[in-house]
LUMBA-284938 format. One record per residue (C-alpha): residue number from 1; chain; x, y, z. Coordinates in steps of 0.1 Angstrom, whole numbers, plus 5000, padded with zeros to 4 digits. Example, Ala and Ser with C-alpha at 12.3 -4.5 7.8 and 13.67 -1.06 7.14 Angstrom:
REC    n  chain     u     v     w
REC    1      A  5123  4955  5078
REC    2      A  5137  4989  5071
REM end
This chain:
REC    n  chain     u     v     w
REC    1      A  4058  1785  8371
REC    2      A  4074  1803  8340
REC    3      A  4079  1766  8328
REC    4      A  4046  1759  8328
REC    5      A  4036  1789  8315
REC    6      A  4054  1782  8286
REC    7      A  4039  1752  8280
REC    8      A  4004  1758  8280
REC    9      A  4012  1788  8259
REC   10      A  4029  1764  8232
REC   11      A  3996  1738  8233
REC   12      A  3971  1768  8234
REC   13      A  3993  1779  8202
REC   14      A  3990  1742  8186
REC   15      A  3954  1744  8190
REC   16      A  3952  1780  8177
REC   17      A  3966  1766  8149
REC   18      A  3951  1736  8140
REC   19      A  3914  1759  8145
REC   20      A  3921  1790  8126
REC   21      A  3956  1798  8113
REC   22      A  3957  1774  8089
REC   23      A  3944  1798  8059
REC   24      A  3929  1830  8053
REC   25      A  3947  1862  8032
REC   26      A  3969  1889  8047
REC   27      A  3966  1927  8052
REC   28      A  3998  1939  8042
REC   29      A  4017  1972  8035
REC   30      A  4002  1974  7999
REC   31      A  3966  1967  8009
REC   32      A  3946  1940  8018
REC   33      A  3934  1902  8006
REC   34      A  3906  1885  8014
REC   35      A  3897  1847  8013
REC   36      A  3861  1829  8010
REC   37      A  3854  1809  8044
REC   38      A  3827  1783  8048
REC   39      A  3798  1774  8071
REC   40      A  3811  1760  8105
REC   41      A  3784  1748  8133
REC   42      A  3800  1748  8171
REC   43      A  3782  1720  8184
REC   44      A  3812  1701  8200
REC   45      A  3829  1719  8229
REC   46      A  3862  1735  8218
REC   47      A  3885  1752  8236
REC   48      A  3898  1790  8231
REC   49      A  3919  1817  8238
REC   50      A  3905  1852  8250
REC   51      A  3930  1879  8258
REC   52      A  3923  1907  8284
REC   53      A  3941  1937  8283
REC   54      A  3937  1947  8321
REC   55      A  3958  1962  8351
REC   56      A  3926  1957  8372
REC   57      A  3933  1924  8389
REC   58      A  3901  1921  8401
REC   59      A  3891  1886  8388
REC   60      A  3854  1890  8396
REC   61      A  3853  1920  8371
REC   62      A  3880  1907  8343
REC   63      A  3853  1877  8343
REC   64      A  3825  1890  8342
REC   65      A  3830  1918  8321
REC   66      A  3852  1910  8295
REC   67      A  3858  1869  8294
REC   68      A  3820  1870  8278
REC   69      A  3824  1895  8253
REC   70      A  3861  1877  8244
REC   71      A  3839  1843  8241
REC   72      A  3814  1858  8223
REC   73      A  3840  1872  8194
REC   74      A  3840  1841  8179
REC   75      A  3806  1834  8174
REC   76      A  3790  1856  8147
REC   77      A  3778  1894  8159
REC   78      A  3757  1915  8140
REC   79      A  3777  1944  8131
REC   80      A  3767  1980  8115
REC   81      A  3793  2005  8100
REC   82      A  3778  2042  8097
REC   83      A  3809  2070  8091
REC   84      A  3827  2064  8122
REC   85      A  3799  2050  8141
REC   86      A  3806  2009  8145
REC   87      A  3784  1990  8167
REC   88      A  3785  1951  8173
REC   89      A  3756  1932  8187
REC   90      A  3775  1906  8207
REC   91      A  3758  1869  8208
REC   92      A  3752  1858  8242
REC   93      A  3735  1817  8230
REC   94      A  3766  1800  8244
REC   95      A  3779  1779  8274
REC   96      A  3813  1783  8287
REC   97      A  3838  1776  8313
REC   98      A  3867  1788  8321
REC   99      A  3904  1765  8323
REC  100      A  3932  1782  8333
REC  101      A  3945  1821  8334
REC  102      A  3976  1836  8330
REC  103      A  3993  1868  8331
REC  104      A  4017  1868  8303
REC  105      A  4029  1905  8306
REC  106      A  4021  1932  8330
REC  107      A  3987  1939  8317
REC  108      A  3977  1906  8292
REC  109      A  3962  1881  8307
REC  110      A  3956  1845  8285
REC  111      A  3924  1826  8292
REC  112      A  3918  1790  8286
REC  113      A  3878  1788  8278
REC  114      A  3857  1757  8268
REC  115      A  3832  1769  8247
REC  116      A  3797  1752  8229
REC  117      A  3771  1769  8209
REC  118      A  3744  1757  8187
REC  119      A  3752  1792  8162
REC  120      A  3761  1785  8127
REC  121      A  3785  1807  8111
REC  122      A  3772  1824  8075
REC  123      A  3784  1810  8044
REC  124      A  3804  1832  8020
REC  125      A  3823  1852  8045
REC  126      A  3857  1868  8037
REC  127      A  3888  1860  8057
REC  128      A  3909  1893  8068
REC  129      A  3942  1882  8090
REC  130      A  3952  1917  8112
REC  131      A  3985  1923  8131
REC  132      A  3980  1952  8159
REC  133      A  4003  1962  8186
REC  134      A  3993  1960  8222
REC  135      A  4001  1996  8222
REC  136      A  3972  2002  8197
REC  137      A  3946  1993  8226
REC  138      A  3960  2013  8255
REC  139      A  3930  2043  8261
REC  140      A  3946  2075  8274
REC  141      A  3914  2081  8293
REC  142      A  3908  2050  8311
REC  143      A  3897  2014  8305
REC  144      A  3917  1996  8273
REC  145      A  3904  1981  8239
REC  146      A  3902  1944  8243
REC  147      A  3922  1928  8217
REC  148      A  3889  1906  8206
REC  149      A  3864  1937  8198
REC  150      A  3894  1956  8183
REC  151      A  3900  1929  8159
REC  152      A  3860  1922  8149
REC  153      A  3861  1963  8142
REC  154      A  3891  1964  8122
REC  155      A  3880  1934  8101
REC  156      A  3845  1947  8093
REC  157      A  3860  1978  8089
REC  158      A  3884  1963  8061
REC  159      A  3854  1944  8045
REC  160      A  3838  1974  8033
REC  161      A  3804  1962  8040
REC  162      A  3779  1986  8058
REC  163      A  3765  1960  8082
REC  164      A  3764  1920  8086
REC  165      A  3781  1896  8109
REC  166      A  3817  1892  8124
REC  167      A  3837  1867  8140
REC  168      A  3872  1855  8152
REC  169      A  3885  1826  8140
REC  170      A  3918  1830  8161
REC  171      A  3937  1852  8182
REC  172      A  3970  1849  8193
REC  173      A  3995  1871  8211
REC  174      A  4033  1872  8205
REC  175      A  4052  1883  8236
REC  176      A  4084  1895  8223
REC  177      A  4068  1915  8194
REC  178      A  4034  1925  8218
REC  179      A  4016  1924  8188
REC  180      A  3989  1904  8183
REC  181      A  3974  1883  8154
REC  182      A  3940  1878  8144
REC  183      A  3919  1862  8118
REC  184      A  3882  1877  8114
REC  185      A  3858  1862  8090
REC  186      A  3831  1890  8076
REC  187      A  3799  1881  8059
REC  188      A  3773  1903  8043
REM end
């Protein structure tokens, strides 16, 4: 089982790597860079990985509540920044199935989804790349952050624009570090 595990992590981490982590910029220490991203349509069915943070093992409920909202992260979502107010608008114009689960560490499950959309991502948008700890997303009061809507805020967040749309490219978790990696593409 861990053997397998293994390898469907290492070809979900060849595919998150041939889709997204190819280029964008780097939030570092120092700041933060940003790189221009172009206009991508999703009509051919790709395949992605959503992450659930969860203790609930009730499938029913990881699936339904939080498998569409991880789908939806990387199509573009309206967005609106107002002080410490954030709200996202998640799209719901896709199809989706889901390929295989897997609980990588006590509370992370891994997802294989097959996804198709007829959305078009806005030209023009800026590429942030994010590193967050697990930690980060563990609520004291009850139900945690998923790592996909954690990532869209941070990333509109770093943009600096008031409202527009967000989007994953990729998201990928490292075990041994339980950090994760994401690259969010903002336009105006």
């Amino acid at each position: 089982m861990k053997k397998r595990s293994m390898v469907f992590s290492f070809l979900l981490l060849l595919v998150c790597n041939f889709y997204s982590f190819g280029s964008g910029g780097a939030e570092g220490a120092a700041g933060k860079q940003a790189k221009q991203a172009s206009t991508s349509p999703w009509k051919d069915a790709r395949i992605l990985p959503v992450y659930v943070l969860s203790k609930d093992v009730n499938r029913n409920y990881i699936e339904g509540m939080y498998i569409p909202q991880g789908i939806a992260a990387y199509y573009p979502n309206q967005f609106t920044m107002n002080g410490k107010e954030r709200r996202i608008q998640f799209e719901s114009r896709y199809s989706y199935r889901i390929l295989e689960r897997h609980l990588i560490k006590e509370d992370v499950w891994l997802y294989s989804v097959e996804t198709s959309s007829t959305l078009t991502a806005p030209a023009n948008a800026k590429t942030f790349t994010l590193y967050f700890n697990r930690s980060a997303l563990i609520a004291n009061y009850g139900e945690a952050i998923q790592p996909a809507t954690y990532a869209l805020e941070r990333g509109a967040r770093m943009s600096g624009f008031t409202s527009g749309t967000v989007r994953l490219e990729g998201l990928i978790y490292n075990e041994k570090d339980e950090q994760f990696k994401a690259v969010v593409l903002v336009s105006p």
